[in-house]
N, C-alpha and C positions, 0 to 999 in steps of 0.2 A: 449579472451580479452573483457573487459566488451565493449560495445558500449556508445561511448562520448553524452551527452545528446544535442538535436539542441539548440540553443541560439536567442530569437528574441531582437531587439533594439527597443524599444519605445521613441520616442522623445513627451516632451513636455515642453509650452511655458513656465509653471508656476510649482511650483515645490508640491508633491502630499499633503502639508500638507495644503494648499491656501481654500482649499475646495469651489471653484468654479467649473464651469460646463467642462471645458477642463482640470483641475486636477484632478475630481472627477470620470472622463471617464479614463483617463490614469492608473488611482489608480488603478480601478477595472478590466480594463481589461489587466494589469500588474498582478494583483494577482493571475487572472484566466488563465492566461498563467504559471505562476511560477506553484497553483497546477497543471498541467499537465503534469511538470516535466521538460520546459522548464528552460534553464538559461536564467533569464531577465536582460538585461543590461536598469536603467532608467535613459535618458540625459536631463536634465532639469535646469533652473540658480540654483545659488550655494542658500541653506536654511540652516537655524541652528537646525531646529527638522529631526532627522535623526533616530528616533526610530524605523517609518514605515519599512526602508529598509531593516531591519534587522531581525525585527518578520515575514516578509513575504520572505525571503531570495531573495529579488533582490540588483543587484546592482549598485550603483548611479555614475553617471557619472556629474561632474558640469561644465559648463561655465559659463564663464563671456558676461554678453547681451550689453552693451554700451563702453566699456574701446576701445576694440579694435578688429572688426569683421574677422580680416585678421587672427587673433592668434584663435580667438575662431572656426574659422571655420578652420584651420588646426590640431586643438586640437580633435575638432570632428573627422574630419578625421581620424585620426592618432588610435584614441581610436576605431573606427568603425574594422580598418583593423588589430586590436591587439584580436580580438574576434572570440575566434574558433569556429567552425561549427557555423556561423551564417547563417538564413536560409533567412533572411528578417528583414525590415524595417517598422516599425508604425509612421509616420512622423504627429504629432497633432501641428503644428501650431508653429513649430520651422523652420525661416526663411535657416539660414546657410547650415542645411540638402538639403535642396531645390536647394540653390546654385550650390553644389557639386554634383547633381542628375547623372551628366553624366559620373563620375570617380567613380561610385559606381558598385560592381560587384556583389548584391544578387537583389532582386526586390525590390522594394521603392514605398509603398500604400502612399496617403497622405489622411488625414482624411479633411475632410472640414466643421468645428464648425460655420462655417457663409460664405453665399456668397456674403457678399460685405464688408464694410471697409476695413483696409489693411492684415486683418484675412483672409479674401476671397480670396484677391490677392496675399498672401505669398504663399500659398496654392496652386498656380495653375504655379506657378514660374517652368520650365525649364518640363513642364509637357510632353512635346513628348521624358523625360527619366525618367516620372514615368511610371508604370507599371499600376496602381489602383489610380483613382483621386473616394475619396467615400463622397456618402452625403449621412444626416442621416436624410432626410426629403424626398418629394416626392416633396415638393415646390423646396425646393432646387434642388434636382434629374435635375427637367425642367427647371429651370432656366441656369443650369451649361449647359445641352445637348444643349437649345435653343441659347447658342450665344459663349458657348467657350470652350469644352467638348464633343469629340468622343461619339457616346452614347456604343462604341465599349471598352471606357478604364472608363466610368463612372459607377460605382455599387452604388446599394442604400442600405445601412448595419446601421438598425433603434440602438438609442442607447440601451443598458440594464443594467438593477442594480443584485444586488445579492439580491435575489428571501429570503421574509422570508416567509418558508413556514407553520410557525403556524397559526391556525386560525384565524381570526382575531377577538380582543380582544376592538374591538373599541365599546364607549356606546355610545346614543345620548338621554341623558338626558336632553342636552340643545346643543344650538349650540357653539362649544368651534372650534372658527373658526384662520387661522394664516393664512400669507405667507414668502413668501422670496423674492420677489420682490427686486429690487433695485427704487431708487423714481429717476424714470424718464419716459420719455414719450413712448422710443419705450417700456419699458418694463411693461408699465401701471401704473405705480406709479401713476402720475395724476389725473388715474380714481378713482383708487383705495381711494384718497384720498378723491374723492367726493362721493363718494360711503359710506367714515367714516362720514363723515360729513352729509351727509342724518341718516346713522344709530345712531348717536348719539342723533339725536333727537325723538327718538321712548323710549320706556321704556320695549323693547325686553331683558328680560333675556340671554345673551348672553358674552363671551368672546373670545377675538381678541389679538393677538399678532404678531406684525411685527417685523421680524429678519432684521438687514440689519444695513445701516447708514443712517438712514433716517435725515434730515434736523432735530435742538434741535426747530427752528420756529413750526415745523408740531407736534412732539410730544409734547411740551407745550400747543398747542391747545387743547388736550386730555387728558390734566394731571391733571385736578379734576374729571376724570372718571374711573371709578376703573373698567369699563368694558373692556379699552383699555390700552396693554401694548405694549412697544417701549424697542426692546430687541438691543442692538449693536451686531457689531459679534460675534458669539460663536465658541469654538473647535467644527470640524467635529460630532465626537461622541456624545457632549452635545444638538447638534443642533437637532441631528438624535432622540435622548432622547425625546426634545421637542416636536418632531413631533409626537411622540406616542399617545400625552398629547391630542389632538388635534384631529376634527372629519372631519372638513369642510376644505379644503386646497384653498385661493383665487390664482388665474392665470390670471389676465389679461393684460398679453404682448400679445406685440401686433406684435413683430418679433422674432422667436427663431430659434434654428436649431431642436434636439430633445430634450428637457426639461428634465432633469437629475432631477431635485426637483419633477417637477412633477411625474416623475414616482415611485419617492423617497417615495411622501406623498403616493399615491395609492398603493401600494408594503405596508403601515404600513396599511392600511384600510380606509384611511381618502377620504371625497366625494369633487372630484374637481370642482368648478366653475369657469371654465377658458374660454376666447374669443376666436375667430376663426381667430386669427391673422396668420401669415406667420406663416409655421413650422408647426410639429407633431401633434401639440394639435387635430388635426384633426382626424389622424391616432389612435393615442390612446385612447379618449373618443368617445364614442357612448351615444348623447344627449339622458338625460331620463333613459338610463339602467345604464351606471355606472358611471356616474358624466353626468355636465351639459356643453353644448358648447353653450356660448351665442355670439351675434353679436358685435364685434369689437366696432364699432362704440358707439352704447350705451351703452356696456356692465354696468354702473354703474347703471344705470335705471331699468333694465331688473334684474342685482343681488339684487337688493333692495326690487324688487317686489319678486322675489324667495325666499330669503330670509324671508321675510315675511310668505308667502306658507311652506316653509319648518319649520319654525318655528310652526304650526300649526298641523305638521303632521311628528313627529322627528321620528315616529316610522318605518317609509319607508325607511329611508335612510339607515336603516341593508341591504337590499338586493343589492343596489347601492357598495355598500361597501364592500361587499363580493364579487359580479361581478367582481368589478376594480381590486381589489384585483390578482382575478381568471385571468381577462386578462393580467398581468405583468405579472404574474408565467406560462403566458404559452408563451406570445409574444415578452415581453421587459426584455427580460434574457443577466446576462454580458456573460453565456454561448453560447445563439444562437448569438452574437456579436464575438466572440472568434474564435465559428467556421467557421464564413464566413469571417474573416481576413484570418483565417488556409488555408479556399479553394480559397482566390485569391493569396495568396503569392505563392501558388502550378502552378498557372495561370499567368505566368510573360508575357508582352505584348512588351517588351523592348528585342530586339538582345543586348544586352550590349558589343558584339565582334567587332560590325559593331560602336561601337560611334567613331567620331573623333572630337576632341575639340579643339581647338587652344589658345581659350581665355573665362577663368571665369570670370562672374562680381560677387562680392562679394556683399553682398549688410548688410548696415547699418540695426540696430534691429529696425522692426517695431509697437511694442507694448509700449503703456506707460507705465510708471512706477506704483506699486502698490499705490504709495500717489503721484498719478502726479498734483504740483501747477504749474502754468501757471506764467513764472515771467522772463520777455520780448522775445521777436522777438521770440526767436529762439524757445520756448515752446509752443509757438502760433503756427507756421509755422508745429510742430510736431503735435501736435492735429490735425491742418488742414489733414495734411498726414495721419492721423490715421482715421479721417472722412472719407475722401476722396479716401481712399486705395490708396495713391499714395507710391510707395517705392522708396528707395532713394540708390544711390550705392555708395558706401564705395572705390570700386577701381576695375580696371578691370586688372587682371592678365594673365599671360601664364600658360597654365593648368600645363606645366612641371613642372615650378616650385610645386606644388601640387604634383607632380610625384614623383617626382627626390629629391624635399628636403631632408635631412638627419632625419630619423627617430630616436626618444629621444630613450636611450636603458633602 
């Protein structure tokens, strides 16, 4: 009799075609599980591009995140416990999983993409019946151990991409610099902007392109300069294209968990100048050998003046480039991610025989919406909660009922 293949469950918040940093993590290490020959079940809200599921043979699971938390979170359930030889649970920042942590009968890692807003605190939701609470940073690591995380159920599992391992194909004939940034303050937008606005007054041979939704104010400032382009968002794959295009990768956020872009640009060849803000950026660049790590604080000052240096001496940055390169392919693999989910799901921390529940709180979706406008009280008060990691509960039920309701046939 042939043997049934294992099955894992990946939960996440946004659905893999988003191509942001907790979809772009789920994407790849869903794929990396399916080659291996697992069946991947992917639960994530409902999308309309469903081609992914299909070329990489997993299968989508959708809920609904606002209508009605009581149905979605029984809906998961229900789907979890229809899934044969499942071995475990990859829980990326889906609140309802969390809920139900203590009526689950395989192990339940939760991934942790951020330790604070209300991302940080879904994530740590009903945690004495997860198994693995993991952070993908070292900041993060000590933050979680130091005020609310066993360092006995905490793992630190850095993120990774899929490794390209051709040579790298990157020229530096001129500086042909990008990012990805979003235009805001923790993630360095700010800087970054004055950092354009010093460089637009030089007569550096150079090109620059920012991916993102940047403010039409900020891009108008730049738009009789043909050395600066202001790109909206692009598909996944077009984005990745671009980056090819591209030598110099800017990074200055200034809080991350582990930076999926960045490891994105350094995996095509391209040389990062990113700040030493919270998160990875620490752990992955090595100031000087294969990209540069400048101070937070000035970062725009300090890239201005490099920039300038670097621009004087393009022919240096091949070996930078090839390092960075070299350090992905050997450090930040979605396979060495894969296999240390493999060795703690094997490592369950949870008796699951001994739980006894009497009553679940359900609790209300904590993420805003992709186009969230603010339009009275009650949008206000949700932001606030989204700032402030406050969560909010939906209803508090009797576990039986979760038990004992009649399962759909």
């Amino acid at each position: 009799m042939q043997k049934k293949s294992k099955a894992i469950a990946i939960f996440s918040s946004s659905s893999p075609t988003k191509g942001k940093g907790i979809s772009t993590y789920c994407r790849l290490v869903s794929e990396e599980f399916s080659r291996l020959g697992y069946n991947v079940y992917f639960f994530c809200p409902k999308c309309d591009e469903q081609t992914w599921f299909s070329e990489n043979n997993i299968t989508p699971v959708f809920f609904e995140t606002d209508s009605n938390p009581k149905a979605a979170t029984i809906q998961i359930l229900r789907a979890i416990e229809s899934i044969e030889n499942l071995c475990g649970i990859i829980n990326n920042d889906v609140i309802f999983i969390q809920s139900i942590a203590s009526l689950l009968t395989v192990p339940l890692i939760s991934v942790v993409h951020l330790d604070n807003f209300s991302i940080g605190k879904a994530a740590l939701v009903n945690q004495e019946f997860t198994d693995h609470i993991v952070a993908i940073s070292y900041d993060m690591y000590n933050a979680l151990t130091k005020s609310r995380v066993p360092s006995s159920k905490c793992a630190l599992v850095y993120n990774g991409v899929l490794p390209n391992l051709a040579r790298s194909t990157t020229t530096f004939d001129k500086l042909r610099m990008m990012t990805g940034v979003e235009y805001s303050k923790r993630k360095g937008g700010f800087a970054l902007l004055q950092l354009l606005r010093r460089l637009k007054q030089t007569t550096i041979d150079f090109s620059f392109a920012w991916f993102g939704n940047v403010p039409a104010k900020i891009s108008k400032e730049f738009e009789n300069d043909k050395r600066f382009d202001f790109v909206k968002h692009l598909p996944r794959e077009e984005y990745l294209q671009r980056v090819k295009d591209a030598n110099i990768y800017l990074f200055p956020s200034r809080e991350e968990g582990c930076p999926m872009s960045l490891k994105e640009a350094m995996n095509d060849g391209l040389v990062p100048i990113a700040a030493d803000g919270i998160g990875a950026m620490k752990n992955i660049i090595c100031n000087g050998i294969d990209g540069y790590l400048l101070k937070t604080k000035n970062w725009d000052k300090e890239a201005f003046l490099l920039i300038g240096e670097l621009n004087e001496q393009l022919s240096s940055l091949q070996s930078l480039s090839q390092l960075g390169k070299e350090k992905i392919i050997n450090n930040f693999t979605v396979a060495h991610v894969v296999k240390n989910l493999e060795s703690l799901i094997c490592r369950p921390t949870v008796d699951r025989a001994e739980i006894k529940m009497d009553k679940l709180k359900i609790y209300d979706w904590h993420r805003l919406p992709p186009k969230f406008v603010r339009n009275g009280y009650r949008d206000y008060w949700r932001q606030f909660c989204y700032r402030f990691g406050i969560l909010t509960i939906s209803e508090t039920i009797s576990s039986k009922l979760l038990v004992n309701v009649e399962k759909p046939q």
